[in-house]
Backbone as a printed PyTorch tensor [residue, N CA C, xyz], in Angstrom:
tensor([[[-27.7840,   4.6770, -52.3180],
         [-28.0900,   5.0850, -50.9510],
         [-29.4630,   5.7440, -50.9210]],

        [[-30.3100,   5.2770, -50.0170],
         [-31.9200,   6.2690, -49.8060],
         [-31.9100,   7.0800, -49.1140]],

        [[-32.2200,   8.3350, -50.0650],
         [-32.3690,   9.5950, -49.3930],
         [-32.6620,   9.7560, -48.3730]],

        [[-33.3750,   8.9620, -47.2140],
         [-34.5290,   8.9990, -46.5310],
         [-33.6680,   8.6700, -45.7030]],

        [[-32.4030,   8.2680, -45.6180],
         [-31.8470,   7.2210, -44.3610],
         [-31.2680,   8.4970, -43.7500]],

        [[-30.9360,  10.1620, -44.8130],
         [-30.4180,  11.3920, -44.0210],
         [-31.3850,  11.5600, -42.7790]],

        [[-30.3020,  12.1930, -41.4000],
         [-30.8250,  12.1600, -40.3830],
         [-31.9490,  13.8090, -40.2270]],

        [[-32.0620,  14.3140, -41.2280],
         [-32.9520,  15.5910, -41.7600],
         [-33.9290,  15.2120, -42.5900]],

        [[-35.0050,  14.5320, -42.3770],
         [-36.2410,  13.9500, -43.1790],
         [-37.4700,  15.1710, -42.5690]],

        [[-37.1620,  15.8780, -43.9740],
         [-38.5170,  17.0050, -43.9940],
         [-40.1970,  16.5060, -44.6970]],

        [[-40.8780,  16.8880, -44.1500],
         [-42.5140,  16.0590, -45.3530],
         [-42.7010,  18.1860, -45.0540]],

        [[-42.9820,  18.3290, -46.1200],
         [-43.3960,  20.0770, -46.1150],
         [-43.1560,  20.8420, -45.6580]],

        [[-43.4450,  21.8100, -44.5730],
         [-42.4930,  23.0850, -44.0680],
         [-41.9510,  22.2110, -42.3170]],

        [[-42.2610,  21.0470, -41.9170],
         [-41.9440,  20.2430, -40.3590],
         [-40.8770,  19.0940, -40.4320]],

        [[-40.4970,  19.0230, -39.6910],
         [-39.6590,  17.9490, -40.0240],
         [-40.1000,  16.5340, -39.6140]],

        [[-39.8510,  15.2610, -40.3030],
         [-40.4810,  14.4100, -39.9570],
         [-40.3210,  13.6490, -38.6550]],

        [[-41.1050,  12.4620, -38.2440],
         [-41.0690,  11.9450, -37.1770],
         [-40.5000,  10.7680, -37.0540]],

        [[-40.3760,  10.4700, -38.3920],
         [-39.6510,   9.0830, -39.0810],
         [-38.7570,   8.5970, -38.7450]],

        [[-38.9170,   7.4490, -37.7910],
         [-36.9180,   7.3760, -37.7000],
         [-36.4310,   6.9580, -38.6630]],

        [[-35.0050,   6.5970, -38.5540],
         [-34.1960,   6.0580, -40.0580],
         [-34.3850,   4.7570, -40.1990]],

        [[-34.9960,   4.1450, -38.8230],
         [-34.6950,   2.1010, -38.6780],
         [-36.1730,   1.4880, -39.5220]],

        [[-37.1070,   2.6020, -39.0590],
         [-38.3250,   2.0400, -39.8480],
         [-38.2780,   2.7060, -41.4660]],

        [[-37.6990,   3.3770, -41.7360],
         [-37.6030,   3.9360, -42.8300],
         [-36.5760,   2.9640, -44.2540]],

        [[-35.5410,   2.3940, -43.0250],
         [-34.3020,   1.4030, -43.3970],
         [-35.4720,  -0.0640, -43.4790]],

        [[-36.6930,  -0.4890, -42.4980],
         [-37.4480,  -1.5320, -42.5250],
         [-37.7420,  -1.7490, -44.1930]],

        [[-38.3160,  -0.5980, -44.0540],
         [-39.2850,  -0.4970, -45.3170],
         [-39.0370,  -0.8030, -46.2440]],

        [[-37.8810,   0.3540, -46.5230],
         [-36.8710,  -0.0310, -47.9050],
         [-36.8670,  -1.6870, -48.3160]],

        [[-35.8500,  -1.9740, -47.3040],
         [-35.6040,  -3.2700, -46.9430],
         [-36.7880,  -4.4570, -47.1470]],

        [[-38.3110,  -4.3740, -46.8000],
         [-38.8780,  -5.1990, -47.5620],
         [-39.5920,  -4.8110, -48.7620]],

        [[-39.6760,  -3.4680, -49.0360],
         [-39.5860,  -3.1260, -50.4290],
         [-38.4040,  -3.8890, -51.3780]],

        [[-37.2980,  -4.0730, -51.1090],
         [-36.4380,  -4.9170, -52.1110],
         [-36.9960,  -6.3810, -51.9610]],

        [[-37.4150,  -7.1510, -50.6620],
         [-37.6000,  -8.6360, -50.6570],
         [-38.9720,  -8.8350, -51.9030]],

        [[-39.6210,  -7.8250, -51.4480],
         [-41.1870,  -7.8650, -52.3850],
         [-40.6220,  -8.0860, -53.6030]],

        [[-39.8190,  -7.0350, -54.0960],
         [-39.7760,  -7.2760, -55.7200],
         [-38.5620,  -8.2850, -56.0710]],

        [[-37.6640,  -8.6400, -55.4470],
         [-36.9680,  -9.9480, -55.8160],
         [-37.9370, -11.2110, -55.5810]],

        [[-39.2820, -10.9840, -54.8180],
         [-40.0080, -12.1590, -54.7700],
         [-40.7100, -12.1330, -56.3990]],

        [[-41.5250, -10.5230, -56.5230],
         [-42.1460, -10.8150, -57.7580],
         [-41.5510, -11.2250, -59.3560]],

        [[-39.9480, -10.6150, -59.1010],
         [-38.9380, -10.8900, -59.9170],
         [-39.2490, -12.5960, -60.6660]],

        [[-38.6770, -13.3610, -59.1710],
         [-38.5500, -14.6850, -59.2630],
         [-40.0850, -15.4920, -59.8880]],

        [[-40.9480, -14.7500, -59.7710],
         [-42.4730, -15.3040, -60.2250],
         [-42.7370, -14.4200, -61.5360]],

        [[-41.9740, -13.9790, -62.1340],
         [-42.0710, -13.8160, -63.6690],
         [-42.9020, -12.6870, -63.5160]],

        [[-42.7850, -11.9220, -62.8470],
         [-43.1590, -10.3770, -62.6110],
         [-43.0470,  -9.8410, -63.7890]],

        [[-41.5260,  -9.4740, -64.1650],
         [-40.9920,  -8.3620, -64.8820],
         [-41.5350,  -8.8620, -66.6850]],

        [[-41.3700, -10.5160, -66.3300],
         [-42.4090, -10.5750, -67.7950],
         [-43.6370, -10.1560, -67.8640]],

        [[-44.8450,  -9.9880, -67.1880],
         [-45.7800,  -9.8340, -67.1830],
         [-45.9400,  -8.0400, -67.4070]],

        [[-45.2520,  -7.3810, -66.2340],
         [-45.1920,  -6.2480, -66.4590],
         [-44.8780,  -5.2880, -67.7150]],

        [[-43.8750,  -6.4780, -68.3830],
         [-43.1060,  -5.9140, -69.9600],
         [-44.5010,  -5.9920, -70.8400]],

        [[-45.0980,  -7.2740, -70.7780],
         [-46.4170,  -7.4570, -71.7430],
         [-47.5120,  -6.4510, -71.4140]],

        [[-47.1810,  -5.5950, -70.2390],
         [-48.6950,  -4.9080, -69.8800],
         [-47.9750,  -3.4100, -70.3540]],

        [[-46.8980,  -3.3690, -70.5620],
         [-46.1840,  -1.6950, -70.7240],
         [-46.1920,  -1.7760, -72.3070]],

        [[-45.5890,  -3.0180, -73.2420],
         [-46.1050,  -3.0300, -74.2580],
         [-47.3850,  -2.7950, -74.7790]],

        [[-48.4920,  -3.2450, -74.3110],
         [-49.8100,  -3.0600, -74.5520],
         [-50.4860,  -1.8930, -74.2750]],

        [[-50.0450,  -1.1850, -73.5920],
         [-50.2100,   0.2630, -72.7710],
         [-49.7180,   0.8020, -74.4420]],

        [[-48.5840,   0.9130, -74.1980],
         [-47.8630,   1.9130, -75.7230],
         [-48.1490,   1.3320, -77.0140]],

        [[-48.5260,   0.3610, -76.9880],
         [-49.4420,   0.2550, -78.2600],
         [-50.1320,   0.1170, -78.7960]],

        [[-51.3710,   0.9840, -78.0270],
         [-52.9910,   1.5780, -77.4970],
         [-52.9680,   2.6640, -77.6200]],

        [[-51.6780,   3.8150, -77.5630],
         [-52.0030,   4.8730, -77.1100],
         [-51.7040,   5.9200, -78.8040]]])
């Protein structure tokens, strides 16, 4: 469940202006994005760049 969908969405000492539907949008094509990059061999590419990262450092 995303935190964000509570009907009390604070950003610092105000409360936000955010509704929950664009907040629920977002999410929502935040998951389509990465089941797209998934399907295009994303998570391989990403594994070869996190490997190479940690074994540089």
């Amino acid at each position: 469940k995303c935190p964000y969908r509570e009907p009390r969405l604070y950003c610092s000492i105000a409360p936000g202006r955010v509704s929950s539907m664009s907040l629920y949008g977002a999410e929502t094509l935040g998951e389509e994005l990465a089941k797209s990059l998934i399907n295009k061999n994303a998570l391989e590419i990403m594994s070869k760049a996190r490997e190479e990262v940690l074994s540089s450092a």
